[in-house]
MDTraj code that builds the backbone (N, CA, C; nanometers):
import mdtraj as md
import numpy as np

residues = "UNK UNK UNK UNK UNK UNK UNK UNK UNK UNK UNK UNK UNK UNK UNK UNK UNK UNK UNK UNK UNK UNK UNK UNK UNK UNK UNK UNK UNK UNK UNK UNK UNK UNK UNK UNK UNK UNK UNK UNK UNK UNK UNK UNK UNK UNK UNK UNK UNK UNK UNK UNK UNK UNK UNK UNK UNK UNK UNK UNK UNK UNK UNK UNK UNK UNK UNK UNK UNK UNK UNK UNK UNK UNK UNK UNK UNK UNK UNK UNK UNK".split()
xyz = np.array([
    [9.9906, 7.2729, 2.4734],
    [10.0581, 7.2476, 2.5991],
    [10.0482, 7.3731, 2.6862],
    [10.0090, 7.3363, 2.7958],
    [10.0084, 7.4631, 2.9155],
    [10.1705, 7.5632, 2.9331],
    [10.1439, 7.6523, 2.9586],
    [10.2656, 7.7335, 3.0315],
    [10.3274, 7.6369, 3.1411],
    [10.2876, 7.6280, 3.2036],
    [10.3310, 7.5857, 3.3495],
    [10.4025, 7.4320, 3.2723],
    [10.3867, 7.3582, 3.2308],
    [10.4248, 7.2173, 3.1115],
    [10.5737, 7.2485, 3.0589],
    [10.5523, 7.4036, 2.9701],
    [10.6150, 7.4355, 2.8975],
    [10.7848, 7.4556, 3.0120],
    [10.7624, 7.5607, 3.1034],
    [10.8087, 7.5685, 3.1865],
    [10.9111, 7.4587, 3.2648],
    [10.7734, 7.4012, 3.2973],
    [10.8679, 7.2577, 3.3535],
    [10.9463, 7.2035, 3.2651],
    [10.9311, 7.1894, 3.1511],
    [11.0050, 7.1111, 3.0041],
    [11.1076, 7.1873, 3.0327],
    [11.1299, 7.3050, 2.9978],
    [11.2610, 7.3943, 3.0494],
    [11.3393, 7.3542, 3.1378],
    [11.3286, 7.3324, 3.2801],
    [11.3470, 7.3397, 3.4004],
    [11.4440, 7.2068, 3.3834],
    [11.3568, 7.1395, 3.3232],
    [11.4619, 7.0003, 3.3316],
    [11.5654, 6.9698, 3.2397],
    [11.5494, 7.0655, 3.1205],
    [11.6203, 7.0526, 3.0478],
    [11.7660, 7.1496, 3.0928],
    [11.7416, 7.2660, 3.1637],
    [11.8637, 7.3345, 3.2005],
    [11.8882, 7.2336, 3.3314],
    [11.8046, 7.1568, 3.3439],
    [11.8699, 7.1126, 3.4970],
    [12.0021, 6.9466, 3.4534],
    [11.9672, 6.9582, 3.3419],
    [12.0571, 6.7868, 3.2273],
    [12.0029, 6.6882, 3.3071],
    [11.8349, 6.7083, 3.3187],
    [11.7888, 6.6054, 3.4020],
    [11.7950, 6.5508, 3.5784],
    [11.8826, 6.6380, 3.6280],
    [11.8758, 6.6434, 3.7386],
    [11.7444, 6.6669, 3.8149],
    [11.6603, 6.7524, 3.7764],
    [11.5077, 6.7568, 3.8536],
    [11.4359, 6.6945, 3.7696],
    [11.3712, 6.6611, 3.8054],
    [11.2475, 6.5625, 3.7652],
    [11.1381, 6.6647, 3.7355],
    [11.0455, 6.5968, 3.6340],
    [10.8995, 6.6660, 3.6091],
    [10.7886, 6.6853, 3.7261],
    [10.8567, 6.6326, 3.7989],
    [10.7229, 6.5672, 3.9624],
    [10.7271, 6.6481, 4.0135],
    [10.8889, 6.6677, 4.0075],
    [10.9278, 6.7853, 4.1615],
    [10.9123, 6.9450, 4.0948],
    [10.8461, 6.9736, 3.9980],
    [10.8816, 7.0727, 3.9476],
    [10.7006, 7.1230, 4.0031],
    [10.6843, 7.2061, 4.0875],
    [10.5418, 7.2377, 4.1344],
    [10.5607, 7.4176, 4.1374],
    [10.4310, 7.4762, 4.1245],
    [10.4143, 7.6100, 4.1630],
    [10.5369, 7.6818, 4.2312],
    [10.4904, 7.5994, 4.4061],
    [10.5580, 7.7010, 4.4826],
    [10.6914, 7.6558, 4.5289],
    [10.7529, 7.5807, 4.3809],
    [10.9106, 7.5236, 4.4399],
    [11.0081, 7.6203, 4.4011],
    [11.0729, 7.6782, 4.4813],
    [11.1778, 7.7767, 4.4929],
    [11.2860, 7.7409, 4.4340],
    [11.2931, 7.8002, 4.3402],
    [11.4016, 7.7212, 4.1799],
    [11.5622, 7.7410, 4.2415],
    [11.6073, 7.8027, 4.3192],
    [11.7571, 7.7656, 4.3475],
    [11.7410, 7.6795, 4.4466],
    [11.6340, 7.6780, 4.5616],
    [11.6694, 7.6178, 4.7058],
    [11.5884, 7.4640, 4.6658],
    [11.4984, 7.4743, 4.6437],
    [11.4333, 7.3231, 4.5798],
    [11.4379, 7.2447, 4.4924],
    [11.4924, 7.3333, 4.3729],
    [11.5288, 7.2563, 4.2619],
    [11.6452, 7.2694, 4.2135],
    [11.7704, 7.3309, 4.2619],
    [11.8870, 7.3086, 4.2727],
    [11.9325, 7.4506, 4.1275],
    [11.9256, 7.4571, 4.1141],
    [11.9677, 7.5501, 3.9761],
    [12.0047, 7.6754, 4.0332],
    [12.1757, 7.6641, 3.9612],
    [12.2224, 7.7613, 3.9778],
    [12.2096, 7.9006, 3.8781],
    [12.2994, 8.0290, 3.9337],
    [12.2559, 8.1462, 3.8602],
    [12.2976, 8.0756, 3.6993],
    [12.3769, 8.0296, 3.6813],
    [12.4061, 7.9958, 3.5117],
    [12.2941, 7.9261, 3.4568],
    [12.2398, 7.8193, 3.5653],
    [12.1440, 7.7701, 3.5021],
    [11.9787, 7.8431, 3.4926],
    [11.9881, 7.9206, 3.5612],
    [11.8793, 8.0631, 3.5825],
    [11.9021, 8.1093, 3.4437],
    [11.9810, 8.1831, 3.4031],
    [12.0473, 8.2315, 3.3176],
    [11.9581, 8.2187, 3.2145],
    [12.0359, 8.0708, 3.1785],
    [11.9519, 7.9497, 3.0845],
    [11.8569, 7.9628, 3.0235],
    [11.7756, 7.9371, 3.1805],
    [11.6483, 7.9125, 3.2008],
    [11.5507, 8.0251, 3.0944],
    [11.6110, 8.1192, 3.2246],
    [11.5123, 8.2579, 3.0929],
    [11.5947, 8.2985, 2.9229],
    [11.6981, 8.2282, 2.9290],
    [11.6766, 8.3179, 2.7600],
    [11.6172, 8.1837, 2.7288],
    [11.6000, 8.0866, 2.7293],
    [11.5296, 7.9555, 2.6842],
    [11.3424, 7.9409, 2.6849],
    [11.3110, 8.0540, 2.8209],
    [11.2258, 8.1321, 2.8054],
    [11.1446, 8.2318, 2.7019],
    [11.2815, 8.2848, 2.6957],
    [11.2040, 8.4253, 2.5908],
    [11.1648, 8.3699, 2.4950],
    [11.2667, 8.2669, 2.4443],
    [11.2620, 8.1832, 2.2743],
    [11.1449, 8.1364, 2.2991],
    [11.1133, 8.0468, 2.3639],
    [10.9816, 7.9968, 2.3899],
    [10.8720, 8.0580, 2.3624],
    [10.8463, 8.1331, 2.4397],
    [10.7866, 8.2486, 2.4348],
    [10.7383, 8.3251, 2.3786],
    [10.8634, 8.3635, 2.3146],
    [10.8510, 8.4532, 2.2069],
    [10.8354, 8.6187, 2.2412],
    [10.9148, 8.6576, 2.4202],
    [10.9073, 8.7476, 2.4728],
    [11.0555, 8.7859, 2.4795],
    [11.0819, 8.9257, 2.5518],
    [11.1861, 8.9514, 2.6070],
    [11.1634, 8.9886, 2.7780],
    [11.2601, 8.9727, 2.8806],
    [11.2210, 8.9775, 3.0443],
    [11.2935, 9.1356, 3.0386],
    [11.2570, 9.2226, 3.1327],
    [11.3843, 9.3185, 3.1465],
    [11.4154, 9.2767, 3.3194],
    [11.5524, 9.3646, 3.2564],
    [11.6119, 9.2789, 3.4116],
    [11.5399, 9.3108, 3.5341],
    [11.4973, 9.4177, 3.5827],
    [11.4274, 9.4228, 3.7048],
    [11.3012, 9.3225, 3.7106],
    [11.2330, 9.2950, 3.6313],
    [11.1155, 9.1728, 3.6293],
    [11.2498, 9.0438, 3.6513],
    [11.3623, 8.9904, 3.6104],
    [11.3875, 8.8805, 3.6128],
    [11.4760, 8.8543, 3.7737],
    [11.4736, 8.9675, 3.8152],
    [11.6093, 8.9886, 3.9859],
    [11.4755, 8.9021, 4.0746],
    [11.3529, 8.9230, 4.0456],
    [11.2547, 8.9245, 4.1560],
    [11.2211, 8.7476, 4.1495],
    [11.1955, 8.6906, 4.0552],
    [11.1903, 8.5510, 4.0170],
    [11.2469, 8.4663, 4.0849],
    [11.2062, 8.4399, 4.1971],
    [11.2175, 8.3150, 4.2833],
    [11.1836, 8.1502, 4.2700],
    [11.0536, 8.1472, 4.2452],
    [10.9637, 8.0671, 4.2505],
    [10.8952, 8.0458, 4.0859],
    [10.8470, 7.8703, 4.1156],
    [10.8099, 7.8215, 3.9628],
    [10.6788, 7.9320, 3.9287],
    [10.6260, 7.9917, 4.0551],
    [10.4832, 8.0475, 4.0111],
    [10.5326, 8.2153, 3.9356],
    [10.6337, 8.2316, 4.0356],
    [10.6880, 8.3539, 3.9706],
    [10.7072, 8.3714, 3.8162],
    [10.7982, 8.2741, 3.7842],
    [10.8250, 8.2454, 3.6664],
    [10.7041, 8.2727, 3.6071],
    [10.6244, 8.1666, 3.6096],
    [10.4792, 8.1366, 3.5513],
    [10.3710, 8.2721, 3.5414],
    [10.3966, 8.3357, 3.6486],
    [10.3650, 8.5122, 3.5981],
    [10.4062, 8.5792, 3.5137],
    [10.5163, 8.5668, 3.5495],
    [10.6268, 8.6780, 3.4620],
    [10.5852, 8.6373, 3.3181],
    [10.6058, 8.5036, 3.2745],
    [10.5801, 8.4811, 3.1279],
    [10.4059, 8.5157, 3.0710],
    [10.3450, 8.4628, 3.1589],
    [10.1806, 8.4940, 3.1298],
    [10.1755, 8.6679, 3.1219],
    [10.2310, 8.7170, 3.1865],
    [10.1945, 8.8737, 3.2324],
    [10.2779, 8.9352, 3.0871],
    [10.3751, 8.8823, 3.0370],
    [10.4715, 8.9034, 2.9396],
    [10.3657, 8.8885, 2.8739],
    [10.3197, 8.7818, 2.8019],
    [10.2691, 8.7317, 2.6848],
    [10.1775, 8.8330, 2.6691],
    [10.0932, 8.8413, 2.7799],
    [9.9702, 8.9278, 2.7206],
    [9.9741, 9.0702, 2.7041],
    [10.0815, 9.1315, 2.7612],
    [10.1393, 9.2365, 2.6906],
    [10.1603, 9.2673, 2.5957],
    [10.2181, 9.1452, 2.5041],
    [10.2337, 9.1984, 2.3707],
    [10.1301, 9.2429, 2.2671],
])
top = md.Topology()
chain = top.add_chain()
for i, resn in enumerate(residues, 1):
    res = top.add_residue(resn, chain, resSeq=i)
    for name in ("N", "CA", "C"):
        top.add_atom(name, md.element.get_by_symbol(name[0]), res)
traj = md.Trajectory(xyz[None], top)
């Protein structure tokens, strides 16, 4: 399964189904487009790391706007290790 898949699987799952898999695109701006609040941000990334199998530090996670952001941050993570 792709990152960006994986991601979205996330997204909806902190969202309790409120966003849909459709609406979940690149350049959708995860509080203003897809509704998720900071708790569900929160969520989002430690549900992330597990995934993952990374850790974020906080200045990489303040900047995270956007699904593509995200989708960096974890790719750019991964191959770090």
């Amino acid at each position: 399964m792709a990152t960006i898949e994986k991601i979205a699987e996330l997204i909806v799952k902190v969202s309790n189904g409120r966003v849909a898999k459709e609406q979940i695109k690149p350049e959708a701006h995860i509080s203003n487009d897809l509704k998720l609040d900071s708790l569900a941000m929160s969520e989002l990334l430690v549900l992330a790391e597990d995934t993952f199998n990374v850790r974020f530090s906080t200045d990489e996670v303040t900047k995270i706007k956007t699904v593509a952001e995200m989708l960096a941050l974890v790719n750019q993570t991964v191959a770090a290790k």
